[in-house]
C-alpha positions as CSV (number, residue, x, y, z in Angstrom):
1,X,0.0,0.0,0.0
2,X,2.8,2.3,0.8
3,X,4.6,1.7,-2.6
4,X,1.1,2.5,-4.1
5,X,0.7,5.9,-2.5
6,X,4.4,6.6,-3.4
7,X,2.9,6.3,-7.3
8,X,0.3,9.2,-6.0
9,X,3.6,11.6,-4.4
10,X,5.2,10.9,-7.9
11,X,1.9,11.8,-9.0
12,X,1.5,15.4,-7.0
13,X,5.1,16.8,-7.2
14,X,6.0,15.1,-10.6
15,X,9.3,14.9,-9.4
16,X,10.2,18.8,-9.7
17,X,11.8,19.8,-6.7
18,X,13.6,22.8,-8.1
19,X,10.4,25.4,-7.2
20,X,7.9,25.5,-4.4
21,X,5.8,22.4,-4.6
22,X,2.9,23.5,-6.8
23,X,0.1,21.4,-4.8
24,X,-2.7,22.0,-1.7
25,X,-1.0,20.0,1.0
26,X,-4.8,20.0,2.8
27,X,-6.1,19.0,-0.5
28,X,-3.7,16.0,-0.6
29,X,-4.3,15.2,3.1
30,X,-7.8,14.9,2.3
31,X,-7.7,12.8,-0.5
32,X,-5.2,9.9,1.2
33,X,-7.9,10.6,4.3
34,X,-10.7,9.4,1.6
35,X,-9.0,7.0,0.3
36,X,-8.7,5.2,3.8
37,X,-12.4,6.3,4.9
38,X,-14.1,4.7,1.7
39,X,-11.7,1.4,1.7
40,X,-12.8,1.0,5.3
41,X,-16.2,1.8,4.5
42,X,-16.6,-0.4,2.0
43,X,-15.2,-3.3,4.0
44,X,-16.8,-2.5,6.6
45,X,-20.1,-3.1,4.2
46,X,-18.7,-6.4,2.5
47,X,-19.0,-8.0,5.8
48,X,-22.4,-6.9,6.6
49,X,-24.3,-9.3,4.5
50,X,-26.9,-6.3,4.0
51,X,-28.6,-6.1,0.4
52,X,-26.3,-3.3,-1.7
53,X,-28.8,-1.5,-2.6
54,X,-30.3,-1.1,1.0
55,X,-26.7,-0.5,2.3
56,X,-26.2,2.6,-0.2
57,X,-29.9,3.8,0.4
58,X,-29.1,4.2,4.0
59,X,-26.2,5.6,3.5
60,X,-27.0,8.3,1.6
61,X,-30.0,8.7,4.4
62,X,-28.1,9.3,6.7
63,X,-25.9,11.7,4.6
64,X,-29.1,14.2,4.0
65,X,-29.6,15.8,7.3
66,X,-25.8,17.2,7.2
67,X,-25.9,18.4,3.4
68,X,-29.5,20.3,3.8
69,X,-27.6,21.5,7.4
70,X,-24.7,22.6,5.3
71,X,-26.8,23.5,2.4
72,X,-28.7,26.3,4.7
73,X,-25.4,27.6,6.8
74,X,-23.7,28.2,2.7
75,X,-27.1,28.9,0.7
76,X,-25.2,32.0,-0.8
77,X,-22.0,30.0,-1.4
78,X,-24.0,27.8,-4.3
79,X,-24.5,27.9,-7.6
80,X,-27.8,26.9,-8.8
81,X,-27.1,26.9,-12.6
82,X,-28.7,24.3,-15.3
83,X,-25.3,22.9,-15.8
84,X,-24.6,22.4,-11.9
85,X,-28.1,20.9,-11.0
86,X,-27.1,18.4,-13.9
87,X,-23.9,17.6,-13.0
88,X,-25.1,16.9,-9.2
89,X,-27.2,14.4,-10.7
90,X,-24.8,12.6,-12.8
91,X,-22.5,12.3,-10.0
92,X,-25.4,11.3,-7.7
93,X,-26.5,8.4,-10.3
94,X,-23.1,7.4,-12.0
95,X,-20.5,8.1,-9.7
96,X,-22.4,7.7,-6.2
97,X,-25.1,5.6,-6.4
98,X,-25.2,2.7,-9.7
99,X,-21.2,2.9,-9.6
100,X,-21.3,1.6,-5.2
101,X,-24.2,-0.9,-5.7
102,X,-21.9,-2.4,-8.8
103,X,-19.3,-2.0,-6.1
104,X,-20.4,-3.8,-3.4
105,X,-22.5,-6.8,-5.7
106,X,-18.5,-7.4,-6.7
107,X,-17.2,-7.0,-3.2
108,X,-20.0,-9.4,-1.7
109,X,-19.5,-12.0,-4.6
110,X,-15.6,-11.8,-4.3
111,X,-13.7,-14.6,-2.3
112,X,-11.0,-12.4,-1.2
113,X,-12.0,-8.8,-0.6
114,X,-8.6,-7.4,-0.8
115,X,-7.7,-8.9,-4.1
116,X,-11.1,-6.8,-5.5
117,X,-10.4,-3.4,-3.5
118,X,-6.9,-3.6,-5.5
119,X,-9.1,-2.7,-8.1
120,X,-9.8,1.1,-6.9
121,X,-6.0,2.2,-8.1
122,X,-6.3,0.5,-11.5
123,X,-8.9,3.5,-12.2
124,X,-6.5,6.7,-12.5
125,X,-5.9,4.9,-16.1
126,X,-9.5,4.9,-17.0
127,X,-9.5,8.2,-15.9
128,X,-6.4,9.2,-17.7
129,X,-7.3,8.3,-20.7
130,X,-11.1,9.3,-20.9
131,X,-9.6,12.7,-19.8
132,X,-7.0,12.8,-22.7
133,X,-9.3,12.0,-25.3
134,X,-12.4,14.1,-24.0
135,X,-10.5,17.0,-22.4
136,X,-7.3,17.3,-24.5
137,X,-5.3,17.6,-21.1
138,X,-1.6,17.1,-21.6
139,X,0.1,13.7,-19.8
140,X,3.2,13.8,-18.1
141,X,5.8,11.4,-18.2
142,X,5.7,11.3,-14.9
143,X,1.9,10.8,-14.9
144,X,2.7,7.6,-16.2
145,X,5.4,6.7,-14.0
146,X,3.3,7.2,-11.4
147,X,0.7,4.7,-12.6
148,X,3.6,2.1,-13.6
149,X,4.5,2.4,-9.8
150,X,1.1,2.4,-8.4
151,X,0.4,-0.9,-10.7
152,X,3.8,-2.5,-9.6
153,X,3.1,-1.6,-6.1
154,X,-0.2,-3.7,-6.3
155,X,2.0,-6.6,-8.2
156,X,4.0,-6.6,-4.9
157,X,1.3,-6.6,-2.5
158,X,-0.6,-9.4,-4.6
159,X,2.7,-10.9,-4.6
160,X,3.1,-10.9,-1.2
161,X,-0.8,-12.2,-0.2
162,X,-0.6,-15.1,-2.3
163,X,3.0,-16.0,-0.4
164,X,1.4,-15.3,2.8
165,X,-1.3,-17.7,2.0
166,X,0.3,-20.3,1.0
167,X,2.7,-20.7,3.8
168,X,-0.1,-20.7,6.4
């Protein structure tokens, strides 16, 4: 896992120490922090035996009271465009809701859910190529690098699961 999230430092400084690093050190913190919240989440929910589509539901339940709470304390913070009503709702169908139940039906059916939640860093090359080819946005070298060591740092801890496995 460590070897993975040195594919993500490669990632944020692209290896340029020569200026000020150009990132949000909060902004990083809180994206590792997710990255540990949801994996825990979601094997929290693997072992739970609960219907996916239940489990999601009440999730997102629980979830309204503190966005309308946060929604009233920054009403004049939003922007209540066409375009951002209809990009909460694609995130809301595709990215929160169908994408999680397809999620956890795989987590649920899997006989090993670590070899499955592996699966979450193989997505930065979906994502880097969908955002080529749509946006145009350039790719670094060490864009790739990063990938190749995020990839090679799941090899290892594969690697290292099937070894502990077997000698048990």
């Amino acid at each position: 896992m460590l070897f993975c999230y040195l594919g993500v430092f490669i990632l944020v400084t692209r290896l340029d120490f020569s200026a000020p690093l150009q990132f949000d050190m909060l902004g990083l913190c809180l994206a590792v922090l997710s990255t540990l919240l949801w994996s825990l989440y979601w094997l929290v929910n693997a072992r739970t035996g609960a219907p996916a589509i239940a489990s999601i539901l009440l999730s997102f339940l629980c979830a309204v009271p503190w966005l309308l709470g946060l929604t009233i304390i920054h009403w004049q913070e939003f922007n209540f465009s066409s375009a951002s009503i209809l990009s909460s709702v694609y995130i809301g169908l595709f990215e929160m809701s169908i994408s999680f139940v397809l999620w956890l039906q795989a987590m649920k059916y899997a006989k090993n859910t670590a070899q499955i939640s592996a699966l979450v860093y193989l997505s930065p090359f979906v994502s880097l190529l969908l955002i080529n080819q749509f946006t145009g946005e350039h790719i670094y070298s060490t864009t790739i690098l990063a990938l190749v060591v995020i990839c090679l740092g799941l090899f290892i801890q594969r690697s290292l699961g099937t070894k502990s496995r077997t000698t048990a």
